[in-house]
Backbone bond lengths (Angstrom), bond angles and torsions (degrees), N, CA, C in turn:
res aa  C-N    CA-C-N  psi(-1)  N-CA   C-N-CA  omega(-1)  CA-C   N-CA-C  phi
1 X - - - 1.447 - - 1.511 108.89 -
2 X 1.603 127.92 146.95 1.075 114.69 -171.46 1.716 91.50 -96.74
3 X 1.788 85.25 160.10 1.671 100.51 -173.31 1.388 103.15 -97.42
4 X 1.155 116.28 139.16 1.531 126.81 178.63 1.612 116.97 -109.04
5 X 1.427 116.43 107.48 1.572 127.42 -169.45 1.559 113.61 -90.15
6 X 0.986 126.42 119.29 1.716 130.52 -141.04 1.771 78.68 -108.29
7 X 1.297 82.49 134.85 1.669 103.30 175.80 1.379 120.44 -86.15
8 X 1.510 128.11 -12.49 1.496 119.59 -168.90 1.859 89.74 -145.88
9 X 1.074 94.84 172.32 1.284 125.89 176.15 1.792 108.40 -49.79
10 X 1.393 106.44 -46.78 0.938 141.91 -156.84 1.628 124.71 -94.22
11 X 1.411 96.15 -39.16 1.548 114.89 157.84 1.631 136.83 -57.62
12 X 2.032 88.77 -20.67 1.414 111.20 -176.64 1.475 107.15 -112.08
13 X 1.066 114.40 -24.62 1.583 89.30 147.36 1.058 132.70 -75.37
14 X 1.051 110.53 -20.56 1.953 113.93 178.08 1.468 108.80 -61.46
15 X 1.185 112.52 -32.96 1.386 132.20 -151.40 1.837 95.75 -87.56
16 X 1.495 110.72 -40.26 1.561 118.14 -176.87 1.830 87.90 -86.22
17 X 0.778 129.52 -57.54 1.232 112.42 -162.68 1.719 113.86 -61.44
18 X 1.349 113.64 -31.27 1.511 111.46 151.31 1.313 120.89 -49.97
19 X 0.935 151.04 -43.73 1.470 156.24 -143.09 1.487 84.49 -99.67
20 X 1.377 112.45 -58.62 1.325 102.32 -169.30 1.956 132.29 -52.83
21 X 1.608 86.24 -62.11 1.745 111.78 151.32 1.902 107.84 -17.59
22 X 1.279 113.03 -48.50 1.229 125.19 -177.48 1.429 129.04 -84.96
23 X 1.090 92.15 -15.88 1.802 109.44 175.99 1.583 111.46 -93.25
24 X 1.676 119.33 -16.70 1.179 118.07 158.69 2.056 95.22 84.42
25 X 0.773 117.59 -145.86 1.868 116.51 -174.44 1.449 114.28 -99.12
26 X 1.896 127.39 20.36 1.297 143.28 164.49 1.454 99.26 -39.55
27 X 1.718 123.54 -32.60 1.486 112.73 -151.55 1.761 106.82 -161.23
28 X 1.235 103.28 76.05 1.683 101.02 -150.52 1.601 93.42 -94.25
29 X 1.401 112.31 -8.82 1.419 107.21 -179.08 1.032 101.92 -64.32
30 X 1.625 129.17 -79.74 1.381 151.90 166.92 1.469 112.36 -4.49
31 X 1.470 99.15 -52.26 1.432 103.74 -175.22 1.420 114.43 -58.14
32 X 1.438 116.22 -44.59 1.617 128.03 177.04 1.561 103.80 -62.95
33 X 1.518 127.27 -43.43 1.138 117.39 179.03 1.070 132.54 -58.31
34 X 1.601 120.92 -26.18 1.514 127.53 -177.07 1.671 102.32 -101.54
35 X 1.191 138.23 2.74 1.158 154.24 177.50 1.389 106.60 -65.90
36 X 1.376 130.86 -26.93 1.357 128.09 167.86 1.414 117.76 -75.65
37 X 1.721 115.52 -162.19 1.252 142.83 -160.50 1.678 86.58 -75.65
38 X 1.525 120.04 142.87 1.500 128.45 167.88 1.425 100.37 -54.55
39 X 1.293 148.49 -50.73 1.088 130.41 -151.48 1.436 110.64 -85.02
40 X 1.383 128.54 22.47 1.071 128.50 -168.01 1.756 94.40 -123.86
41 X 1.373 135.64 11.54 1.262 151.26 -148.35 1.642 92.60 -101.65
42 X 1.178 116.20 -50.95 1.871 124.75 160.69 1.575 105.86 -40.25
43 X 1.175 113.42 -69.79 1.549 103.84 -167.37 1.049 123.61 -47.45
44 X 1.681 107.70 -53.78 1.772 132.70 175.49 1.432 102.29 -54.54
45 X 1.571 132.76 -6.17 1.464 104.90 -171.61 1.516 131.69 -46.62
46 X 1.472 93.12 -50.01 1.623 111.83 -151.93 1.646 93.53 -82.06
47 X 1.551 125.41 -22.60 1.438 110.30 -174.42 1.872 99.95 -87.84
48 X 1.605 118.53 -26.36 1.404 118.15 -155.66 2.022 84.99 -82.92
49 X 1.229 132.15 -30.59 1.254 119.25 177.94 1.347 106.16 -67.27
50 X 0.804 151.91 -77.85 1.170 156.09 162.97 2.196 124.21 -7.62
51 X 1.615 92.82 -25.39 1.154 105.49 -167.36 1.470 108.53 -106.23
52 X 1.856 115.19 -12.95 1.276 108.17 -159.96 1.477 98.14 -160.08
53 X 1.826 111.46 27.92 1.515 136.35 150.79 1.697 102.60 -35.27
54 X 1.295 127.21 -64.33 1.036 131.15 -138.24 1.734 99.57 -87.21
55 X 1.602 111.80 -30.85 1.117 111.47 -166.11 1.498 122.46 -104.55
56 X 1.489 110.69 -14.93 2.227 120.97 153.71 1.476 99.09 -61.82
57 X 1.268 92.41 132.43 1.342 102.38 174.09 1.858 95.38 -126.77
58 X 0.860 96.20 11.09 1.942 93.38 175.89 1.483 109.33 -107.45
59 X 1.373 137.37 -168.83 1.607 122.21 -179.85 1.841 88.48 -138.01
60 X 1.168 96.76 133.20 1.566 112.22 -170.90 1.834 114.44 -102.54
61 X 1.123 93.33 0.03 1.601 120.20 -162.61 1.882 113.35 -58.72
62 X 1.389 102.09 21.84 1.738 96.61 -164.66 1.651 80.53 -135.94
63 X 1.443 119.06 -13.94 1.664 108.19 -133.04 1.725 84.73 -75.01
64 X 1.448 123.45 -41.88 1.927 110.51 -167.16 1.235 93.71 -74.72
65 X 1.349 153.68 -54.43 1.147 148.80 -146.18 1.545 112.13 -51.59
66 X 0.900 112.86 160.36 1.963 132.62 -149.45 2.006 83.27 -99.16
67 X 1.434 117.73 137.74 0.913 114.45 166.15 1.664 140.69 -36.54
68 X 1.434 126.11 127.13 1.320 107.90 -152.48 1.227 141.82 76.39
69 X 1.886 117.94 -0.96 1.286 107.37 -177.71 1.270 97.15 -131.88
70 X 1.305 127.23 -176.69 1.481 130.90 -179.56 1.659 100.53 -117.84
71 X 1.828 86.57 138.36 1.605 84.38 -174.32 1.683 94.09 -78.59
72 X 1.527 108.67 154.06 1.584 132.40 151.34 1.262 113.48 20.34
73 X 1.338 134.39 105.13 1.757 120.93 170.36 1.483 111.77 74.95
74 X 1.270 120.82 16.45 1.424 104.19 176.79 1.546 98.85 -129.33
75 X 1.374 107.65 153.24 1.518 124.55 -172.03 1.455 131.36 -52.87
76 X 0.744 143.45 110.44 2.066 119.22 -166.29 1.534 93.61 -83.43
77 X 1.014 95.22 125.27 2.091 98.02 152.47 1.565 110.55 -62.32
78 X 1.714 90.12 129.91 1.403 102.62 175.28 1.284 130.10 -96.32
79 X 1.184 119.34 96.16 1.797 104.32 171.34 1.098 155.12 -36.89
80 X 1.836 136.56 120.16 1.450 122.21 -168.03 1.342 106.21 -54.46
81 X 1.095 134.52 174.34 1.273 164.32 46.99 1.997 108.30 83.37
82 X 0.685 140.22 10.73 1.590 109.61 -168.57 1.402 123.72 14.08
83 X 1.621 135.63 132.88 1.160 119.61 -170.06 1.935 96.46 -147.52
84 X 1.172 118.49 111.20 1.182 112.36 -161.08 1.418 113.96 -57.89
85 X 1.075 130.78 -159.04 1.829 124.76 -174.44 1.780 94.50 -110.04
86 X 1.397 111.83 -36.08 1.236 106.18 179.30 2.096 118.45 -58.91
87 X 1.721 85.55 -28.56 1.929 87.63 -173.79 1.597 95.47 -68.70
88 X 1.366 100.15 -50.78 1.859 95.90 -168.40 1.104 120.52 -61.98
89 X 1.719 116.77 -22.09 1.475 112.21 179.26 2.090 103.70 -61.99
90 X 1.203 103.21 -21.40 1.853 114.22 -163.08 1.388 95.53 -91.26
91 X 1.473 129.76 -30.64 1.661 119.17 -151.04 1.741 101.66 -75.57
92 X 1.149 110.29 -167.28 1.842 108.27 -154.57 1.618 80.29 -97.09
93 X 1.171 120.56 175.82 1.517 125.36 140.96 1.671 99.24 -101.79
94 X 1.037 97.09 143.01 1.643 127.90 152.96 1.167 127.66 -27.72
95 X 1.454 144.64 22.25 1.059 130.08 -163.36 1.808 113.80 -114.64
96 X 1.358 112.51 -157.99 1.246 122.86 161.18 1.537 117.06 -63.31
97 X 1.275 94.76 -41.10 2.052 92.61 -175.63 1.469 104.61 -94.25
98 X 1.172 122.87 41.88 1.672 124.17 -177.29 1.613 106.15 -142.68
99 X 1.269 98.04 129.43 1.325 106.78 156.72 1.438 123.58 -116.82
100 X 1.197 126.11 143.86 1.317 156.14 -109.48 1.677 100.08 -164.28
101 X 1.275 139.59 66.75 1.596 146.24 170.98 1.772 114.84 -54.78
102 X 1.424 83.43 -49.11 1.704 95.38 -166.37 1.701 113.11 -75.64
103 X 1.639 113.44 -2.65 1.452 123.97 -163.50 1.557 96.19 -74.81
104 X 1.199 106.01 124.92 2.116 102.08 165.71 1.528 104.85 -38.09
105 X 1.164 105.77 152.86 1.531 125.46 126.98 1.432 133.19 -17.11
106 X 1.481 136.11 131.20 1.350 120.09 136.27 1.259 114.77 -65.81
107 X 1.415 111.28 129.80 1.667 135.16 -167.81 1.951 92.37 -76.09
108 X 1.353 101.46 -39.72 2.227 86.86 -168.50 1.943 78.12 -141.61
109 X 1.003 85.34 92.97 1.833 106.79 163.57 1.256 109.36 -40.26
110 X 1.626 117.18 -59.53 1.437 120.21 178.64 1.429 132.21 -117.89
111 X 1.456 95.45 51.41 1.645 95.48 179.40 1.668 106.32 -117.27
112 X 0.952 122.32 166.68 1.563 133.94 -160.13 1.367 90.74 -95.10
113 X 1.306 111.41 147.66 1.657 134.57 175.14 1.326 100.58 -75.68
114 X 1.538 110.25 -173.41 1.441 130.51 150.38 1.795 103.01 -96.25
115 X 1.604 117.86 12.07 1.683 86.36 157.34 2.155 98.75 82.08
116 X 1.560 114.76 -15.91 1.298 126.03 173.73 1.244 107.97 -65.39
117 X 1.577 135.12 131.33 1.666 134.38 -168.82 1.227 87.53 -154.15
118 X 1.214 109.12 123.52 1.929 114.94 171.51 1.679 113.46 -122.45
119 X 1.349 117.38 169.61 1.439 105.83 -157.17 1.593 93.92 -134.81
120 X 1.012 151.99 115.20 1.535 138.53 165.51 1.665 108.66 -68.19
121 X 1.583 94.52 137.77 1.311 94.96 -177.12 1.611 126.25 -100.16
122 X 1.674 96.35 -5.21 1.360 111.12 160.64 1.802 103.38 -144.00
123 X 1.092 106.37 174.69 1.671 110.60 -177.88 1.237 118.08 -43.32
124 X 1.340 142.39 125.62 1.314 136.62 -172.72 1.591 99.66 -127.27
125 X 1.383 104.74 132.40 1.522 121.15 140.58 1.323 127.20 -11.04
126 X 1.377 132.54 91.55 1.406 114.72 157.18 1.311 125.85 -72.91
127 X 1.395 125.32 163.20 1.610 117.66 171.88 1.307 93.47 -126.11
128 X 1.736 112.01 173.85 0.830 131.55 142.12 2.126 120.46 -71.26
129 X 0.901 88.85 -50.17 1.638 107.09 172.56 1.032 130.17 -134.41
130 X 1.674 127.76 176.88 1.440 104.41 150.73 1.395 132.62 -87.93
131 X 1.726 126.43 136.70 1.055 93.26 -141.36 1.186 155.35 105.30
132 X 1.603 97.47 -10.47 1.701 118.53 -145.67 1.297 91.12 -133.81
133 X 1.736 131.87 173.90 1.614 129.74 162.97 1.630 104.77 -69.75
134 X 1.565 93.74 161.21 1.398 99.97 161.00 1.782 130.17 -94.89
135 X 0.880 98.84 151.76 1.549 115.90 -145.32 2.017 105.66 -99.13
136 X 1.451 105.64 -42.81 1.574 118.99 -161.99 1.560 73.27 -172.47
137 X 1.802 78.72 -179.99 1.552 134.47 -176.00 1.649 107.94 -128.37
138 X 1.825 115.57 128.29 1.341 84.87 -174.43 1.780 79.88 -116.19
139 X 1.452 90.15 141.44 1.888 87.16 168.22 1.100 118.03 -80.93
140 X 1.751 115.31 174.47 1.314 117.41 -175.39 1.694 110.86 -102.80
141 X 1.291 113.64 10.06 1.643 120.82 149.44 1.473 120.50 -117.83
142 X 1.377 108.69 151.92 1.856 105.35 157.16 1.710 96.71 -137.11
143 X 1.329 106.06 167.38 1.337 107.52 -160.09 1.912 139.01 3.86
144 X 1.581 85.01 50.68 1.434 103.13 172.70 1.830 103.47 82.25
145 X 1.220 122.46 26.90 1.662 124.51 -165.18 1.309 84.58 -149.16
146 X 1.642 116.50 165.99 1.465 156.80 166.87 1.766 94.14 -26.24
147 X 1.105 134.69 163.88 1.312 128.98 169.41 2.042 88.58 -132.83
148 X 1.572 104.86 95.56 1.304 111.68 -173.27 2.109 96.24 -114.72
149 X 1.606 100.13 125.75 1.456 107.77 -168.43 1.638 90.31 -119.02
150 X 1.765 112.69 164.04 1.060 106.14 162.11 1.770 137.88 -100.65
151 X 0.840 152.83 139.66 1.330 149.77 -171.10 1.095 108.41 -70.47
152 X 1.674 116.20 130.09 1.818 109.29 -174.25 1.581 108.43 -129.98
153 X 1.413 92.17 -2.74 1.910 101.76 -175.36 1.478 98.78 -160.18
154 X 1.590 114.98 144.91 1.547 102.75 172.09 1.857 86.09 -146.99
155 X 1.588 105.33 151.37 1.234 114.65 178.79 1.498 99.66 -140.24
156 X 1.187 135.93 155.13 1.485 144.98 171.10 1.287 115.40 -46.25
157 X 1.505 109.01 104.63 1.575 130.06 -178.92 1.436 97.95 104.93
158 X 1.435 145.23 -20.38 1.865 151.70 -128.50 1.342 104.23 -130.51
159 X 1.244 108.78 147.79 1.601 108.83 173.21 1.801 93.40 -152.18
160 X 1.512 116.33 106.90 1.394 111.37 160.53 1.331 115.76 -73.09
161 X 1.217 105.07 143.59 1.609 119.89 169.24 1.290 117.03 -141.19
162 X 1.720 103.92 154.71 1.375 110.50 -168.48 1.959 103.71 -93.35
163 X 1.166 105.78 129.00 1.354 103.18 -165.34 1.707 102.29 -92.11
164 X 1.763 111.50 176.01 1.487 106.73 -162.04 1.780 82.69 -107.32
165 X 0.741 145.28 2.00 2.151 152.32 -174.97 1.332 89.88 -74.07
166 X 1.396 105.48 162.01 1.366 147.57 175.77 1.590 98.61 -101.21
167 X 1.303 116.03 118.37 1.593 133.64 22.46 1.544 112.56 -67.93
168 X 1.150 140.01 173.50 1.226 143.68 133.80 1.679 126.07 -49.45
169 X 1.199 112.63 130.60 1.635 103.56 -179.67 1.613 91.78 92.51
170 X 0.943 122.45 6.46 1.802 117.56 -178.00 1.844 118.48 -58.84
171 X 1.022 108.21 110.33 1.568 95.93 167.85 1.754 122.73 -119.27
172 X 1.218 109.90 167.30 1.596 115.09 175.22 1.239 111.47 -138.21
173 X 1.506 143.39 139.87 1.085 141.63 111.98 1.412 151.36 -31.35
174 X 1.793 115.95 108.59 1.342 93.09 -165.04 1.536 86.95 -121.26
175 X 1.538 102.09 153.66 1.748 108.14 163.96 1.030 117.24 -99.75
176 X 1.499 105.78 131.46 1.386 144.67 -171.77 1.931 93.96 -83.60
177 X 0.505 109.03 -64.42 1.686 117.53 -176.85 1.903 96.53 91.11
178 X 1.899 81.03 -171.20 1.943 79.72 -174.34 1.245 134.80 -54.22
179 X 1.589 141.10 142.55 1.143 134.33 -170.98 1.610 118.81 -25.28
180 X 0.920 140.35 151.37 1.415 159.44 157.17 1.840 101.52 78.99
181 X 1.286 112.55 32.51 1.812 110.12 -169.86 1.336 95.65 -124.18
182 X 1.614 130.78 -18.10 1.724 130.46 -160.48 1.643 92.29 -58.92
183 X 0.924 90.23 120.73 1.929 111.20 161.35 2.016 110.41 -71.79
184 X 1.491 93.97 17.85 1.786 106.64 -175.12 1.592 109.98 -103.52
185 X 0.926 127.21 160.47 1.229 145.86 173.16 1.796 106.77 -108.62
186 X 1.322 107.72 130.90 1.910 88.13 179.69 1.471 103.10 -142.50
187 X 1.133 117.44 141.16 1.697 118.81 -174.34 1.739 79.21 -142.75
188 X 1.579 99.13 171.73 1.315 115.13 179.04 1.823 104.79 -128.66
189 X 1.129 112.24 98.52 1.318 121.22 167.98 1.790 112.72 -43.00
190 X 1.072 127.24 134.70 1.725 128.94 164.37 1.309 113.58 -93.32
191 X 1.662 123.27 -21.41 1.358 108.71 -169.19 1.476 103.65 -99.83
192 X 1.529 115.57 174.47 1.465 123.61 157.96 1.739 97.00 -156.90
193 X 1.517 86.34 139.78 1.696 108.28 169.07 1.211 106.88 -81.96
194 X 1.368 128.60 142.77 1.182 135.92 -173.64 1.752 95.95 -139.16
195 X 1.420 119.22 122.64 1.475 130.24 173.22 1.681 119.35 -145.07
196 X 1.491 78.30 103.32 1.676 116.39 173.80 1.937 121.82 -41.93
197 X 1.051 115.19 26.59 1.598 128.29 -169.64 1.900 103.90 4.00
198 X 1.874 87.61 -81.12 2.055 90.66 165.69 1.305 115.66 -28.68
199 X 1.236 129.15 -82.65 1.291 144.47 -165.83 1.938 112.72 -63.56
200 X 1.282 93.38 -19.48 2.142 97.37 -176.55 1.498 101.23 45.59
201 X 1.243 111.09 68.35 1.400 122.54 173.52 1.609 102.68 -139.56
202 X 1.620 101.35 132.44 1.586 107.97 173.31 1.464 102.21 -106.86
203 X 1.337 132.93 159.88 1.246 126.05 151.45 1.686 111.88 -141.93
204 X 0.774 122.39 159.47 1.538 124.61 165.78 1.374 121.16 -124.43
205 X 1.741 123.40 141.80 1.358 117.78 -160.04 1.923 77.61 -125.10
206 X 1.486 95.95 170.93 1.055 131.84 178.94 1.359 122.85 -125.16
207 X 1.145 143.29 75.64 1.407 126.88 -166.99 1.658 123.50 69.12
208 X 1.760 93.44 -1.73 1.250 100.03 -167.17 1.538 130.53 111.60
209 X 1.581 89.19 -10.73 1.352 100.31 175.77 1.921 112.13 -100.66
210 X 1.149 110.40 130.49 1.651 121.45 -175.59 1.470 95.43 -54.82
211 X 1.258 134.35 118.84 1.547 147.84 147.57 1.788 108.11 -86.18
212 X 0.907 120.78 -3.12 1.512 114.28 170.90 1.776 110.72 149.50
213 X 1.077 113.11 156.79 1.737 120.25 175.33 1.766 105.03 -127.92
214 X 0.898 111.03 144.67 1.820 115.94 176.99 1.260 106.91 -128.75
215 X 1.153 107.81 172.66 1.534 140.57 145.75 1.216 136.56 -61.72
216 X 0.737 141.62 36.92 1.767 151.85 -162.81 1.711 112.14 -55.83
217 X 1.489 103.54 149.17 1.515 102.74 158.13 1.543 96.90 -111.64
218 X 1.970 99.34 149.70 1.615 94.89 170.78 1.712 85.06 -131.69
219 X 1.901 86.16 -162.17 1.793 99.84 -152.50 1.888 93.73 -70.81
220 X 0.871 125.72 167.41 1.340 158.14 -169.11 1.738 101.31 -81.58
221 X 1.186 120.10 -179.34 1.203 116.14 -152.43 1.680 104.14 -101.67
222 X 1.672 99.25 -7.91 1.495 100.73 -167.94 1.428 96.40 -115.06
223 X 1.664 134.42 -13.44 1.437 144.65 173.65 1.494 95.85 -120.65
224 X 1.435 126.56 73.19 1.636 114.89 179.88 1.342 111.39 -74.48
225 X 1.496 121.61 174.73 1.508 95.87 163.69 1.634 111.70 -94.75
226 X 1.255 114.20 167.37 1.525 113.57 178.74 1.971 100.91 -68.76
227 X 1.438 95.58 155.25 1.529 108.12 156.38 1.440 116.34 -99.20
228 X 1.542 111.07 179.07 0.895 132.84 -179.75 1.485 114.62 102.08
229 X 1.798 115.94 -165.53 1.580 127.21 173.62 1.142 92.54 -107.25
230 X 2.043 89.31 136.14 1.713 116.68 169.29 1.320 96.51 -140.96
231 X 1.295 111.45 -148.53 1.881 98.28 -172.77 2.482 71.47 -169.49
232 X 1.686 73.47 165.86 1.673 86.37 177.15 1.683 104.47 -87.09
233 X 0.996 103.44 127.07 1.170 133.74 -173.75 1.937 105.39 -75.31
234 X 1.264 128.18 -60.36 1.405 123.31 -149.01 2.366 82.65 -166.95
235 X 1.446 97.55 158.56 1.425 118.70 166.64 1.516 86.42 -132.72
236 X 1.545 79.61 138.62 1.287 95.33 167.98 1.844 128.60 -150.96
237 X 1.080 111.31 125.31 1.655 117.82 -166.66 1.316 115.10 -86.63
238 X 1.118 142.61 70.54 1.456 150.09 -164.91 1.584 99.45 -65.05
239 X 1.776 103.35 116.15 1.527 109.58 -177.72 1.816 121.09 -62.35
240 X 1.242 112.78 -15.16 1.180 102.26 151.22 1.613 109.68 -149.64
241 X 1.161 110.34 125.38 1.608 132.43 -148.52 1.439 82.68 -94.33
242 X 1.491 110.84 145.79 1.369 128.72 158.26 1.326 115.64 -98.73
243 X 1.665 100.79 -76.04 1.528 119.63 169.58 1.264 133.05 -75.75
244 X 1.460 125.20 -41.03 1.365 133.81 171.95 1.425 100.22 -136.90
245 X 1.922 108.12 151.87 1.184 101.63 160.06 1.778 140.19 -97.10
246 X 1.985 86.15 11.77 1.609 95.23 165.97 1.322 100.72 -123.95
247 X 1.616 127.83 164.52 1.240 109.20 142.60 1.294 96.75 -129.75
248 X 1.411 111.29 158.74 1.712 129.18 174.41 1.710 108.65 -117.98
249 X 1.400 100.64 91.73 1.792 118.04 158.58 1.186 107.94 -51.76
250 X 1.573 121.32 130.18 1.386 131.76 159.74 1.430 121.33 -84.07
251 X 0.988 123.73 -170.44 2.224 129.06 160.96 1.376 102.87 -111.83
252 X 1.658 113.59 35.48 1.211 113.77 148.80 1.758 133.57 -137.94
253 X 1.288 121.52 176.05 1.418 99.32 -150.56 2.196 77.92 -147.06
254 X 1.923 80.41 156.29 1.261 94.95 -171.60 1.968 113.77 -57.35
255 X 1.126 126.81 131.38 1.631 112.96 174.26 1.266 126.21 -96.60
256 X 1.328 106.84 2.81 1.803 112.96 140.15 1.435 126.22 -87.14
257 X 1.114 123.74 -35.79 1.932 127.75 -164.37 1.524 97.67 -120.49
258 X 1.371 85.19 135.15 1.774 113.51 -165.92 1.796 84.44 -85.58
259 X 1.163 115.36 -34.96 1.637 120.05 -173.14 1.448 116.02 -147.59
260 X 1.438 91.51 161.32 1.779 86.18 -174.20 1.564 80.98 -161.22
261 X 1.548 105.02 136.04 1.533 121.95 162.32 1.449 95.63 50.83
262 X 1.227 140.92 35.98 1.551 135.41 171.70 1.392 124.09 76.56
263 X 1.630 118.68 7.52 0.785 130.98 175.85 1.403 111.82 -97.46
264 X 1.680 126.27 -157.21 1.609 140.26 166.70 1.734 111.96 -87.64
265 X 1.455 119.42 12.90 1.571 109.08 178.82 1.751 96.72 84.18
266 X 1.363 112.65 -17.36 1.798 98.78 -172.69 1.627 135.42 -27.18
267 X 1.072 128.18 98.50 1.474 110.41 -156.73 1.534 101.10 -84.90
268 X 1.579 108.82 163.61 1.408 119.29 -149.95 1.806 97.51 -141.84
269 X 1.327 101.38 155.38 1.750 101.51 154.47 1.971 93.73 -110.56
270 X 1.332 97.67 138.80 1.329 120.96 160.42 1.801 138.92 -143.48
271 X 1.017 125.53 -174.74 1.396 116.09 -173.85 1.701 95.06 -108.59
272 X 1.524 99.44 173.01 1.739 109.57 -175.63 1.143 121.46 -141.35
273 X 1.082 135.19 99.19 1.668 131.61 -169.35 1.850 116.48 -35.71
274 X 1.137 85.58 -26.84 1.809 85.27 -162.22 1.739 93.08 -97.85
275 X 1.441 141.94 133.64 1.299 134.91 166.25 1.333 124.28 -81.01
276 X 1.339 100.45 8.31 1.700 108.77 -159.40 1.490 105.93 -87.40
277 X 1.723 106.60 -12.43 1.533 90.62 -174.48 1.574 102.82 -115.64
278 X 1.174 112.08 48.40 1.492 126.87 -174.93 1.885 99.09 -96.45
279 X 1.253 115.95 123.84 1.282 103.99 -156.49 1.100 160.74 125.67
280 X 1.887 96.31 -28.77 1.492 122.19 -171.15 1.534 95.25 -158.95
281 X 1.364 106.92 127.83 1.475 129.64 141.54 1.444 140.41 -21.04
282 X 1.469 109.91 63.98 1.600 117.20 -146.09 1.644 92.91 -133.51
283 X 1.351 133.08 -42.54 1.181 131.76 -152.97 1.760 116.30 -71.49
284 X 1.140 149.59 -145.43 1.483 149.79 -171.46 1.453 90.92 -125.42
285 X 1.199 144.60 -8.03 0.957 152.96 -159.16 0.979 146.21 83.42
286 X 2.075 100.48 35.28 1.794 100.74 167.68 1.179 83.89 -113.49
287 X 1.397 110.46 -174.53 1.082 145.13 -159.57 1.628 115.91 -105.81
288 X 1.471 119.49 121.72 1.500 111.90 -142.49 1.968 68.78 -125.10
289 X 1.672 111.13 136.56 1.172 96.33 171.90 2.026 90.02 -134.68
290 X 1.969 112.25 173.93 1.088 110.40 136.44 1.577 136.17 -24.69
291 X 1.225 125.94 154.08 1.612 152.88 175.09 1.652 97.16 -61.14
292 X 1.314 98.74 -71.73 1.651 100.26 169.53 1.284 129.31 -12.48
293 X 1.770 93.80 -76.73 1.558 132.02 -172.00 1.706 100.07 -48.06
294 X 1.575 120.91 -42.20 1.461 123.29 -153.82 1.732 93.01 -96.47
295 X 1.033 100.04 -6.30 2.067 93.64 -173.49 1.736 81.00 -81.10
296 X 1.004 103.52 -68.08 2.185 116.18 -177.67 1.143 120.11 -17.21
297 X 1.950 103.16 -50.27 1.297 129.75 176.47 1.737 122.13 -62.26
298 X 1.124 114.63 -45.00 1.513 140.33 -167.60 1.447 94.96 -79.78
299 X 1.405 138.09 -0.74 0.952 139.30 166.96 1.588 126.03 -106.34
300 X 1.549 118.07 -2.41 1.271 128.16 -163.53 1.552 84.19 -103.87
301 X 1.879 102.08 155.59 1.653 105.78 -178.92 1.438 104.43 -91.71
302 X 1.033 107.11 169.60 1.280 140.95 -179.23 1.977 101.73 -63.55
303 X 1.524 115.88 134.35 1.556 96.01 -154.60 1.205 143.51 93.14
304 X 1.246 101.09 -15.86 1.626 103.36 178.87 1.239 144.76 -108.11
305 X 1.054 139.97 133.29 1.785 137.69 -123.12 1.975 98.29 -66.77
306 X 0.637 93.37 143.61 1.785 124.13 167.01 1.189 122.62 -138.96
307 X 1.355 102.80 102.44 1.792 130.20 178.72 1.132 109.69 -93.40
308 X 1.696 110.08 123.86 1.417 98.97 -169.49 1.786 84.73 -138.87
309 X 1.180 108.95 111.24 1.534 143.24 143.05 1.281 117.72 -29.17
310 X 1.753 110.85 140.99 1.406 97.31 -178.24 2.334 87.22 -108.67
């Protein structure tokens, strides 16, 4: 929700006495307290916070502070970087066929999101930090679709994301700037794929709820597949299908083969004509699943976490 920073003395009581009005008799003290003259709004601070914690739902936290500074305990938004037109015309884009050296780390390889997926709606800035140089460009398509990433860290003005570039585990920082300005798109995904490498088991959750577990083939012992969290990258319907008739690109890439089939090595979940190698460690290192498994799949958005188990 965006936060609304009340300009006068006066604006913030209006603003508590709304909240209050709305809370019905939760806080009838409060209510009498702000019921006076504005200039009496100083005195009442320390008892009216205390009285009507539960019921602001906006953050008031800038309103005493002296122009330009941040009141007491609260965060400053940090500014990017300046980045001349000549660097950005040179920096990588973001994609599958890009690698990206200087991109952080994923900080927790295998921990679960909040399910947060944001979309740029025109080219955005990557960072290294906030604060930090810029690193790439992420576009606002990948294989001709939405370019939807997942969120793995967020700080005031910041949105980490897990990028689809080589290295694996790649992330960037992009600034969002002040509430209601993000040049982002943001939905919250419910599902995550979860694939068991040891075990060659896929499953997909829903909110948490089990929609099915499979049998999977993964990469072989000399093309494994990578671990960690990536998210699906792109669906894709190949006009005349050999092996599968979807495939699902990840934001991760093989860590033996520089290339595969003329592509960047991108590893994928897909389907397999033959069922026999459902089970065993045979593939280059995508992920070959059941008919089932890929109807399940073809239904998850674009963005959404893929945990991949060693």
């Amino acid at each position: 929700m965006r936060a609304w920073f009340p300009r006068t003395g006066r604006d913030a009581l209006r603003l508590i006495r709304d909240r209050l009005a709305r809370a019905g008799d939760r806080a009838p003290a409060a209510r009498q307290l702000v019921a006076g003259h504005p200039r009496q709004a100083a005195a009442a601070a320390a008892v009216l916070a205390a009285a009507v914690a539960a019921v602001l739902a906006v953050t008031l936290s800038g309103s005493s502070a002296p122009p330009g500074h941040a009141a007491p305990g609260a965060q400053r938004l940090v500014l990017p970087v300046g980045v001349p037109a000549a660097e950005l015309a040179k920096m990588p884009r973001a994609t599958t066929y890009a690698s990206i050296p200087a991109a952080p780390g994923d900080p927790a390889p295998f921990a679960v999101t909040s399910g947060l997926v944001v979309h740029p709606r025109a080219q955005q800035i990557v960072y290294s930090g906030p604060g930090e140089p810029a690193v790439a460009m992420l576009p606002p398509t990948e294989f001709g679709a939405p370019t939807w990433v997942p969120v793995v860290q967020s700080s005031p003005g910041w949105d980490r994301v897990l990028l689809p570039s080589r290295p694996n585990r790649a992330t960037g920082w992009i600034y969002t700037g002040p509430a209601g300005s993000s040049q982002l798109d943001t939905r919250r995904s419910p599902y995550l794929v979860r694939i068991n490498v040891g075990a060659r088991k896929l499953s997909v959750l829903d909110g948490g709820r089990l929609l099915g577990t499979w049998t999977a083939a993964v990469g072989a012992p000399a093309t494994p597949t990578p671990t960690g969290r990536t998210f699906l990258l792109a669906l894709l319907a190949p006009p005349h299908p050999t092996y599968s008739p979807l495939i699902l690109p990840l934001g991760f890439h093989s860590d033996t083969l520089d290339t595969y089939g003329g592509g960047p090595g991108t590893v994928g979940l897909h389907g397999w004509p033959n069922p026999s190698v459902f089970g065993h460690a045979i593939s280059h290192g995508c992920v070959r699943v059941p008919a089932a498994a890929l109807r399940v799949l073809s239904r998850v958005p674009l963005g959404s976490l893929v945990l991949i188990t060693p």
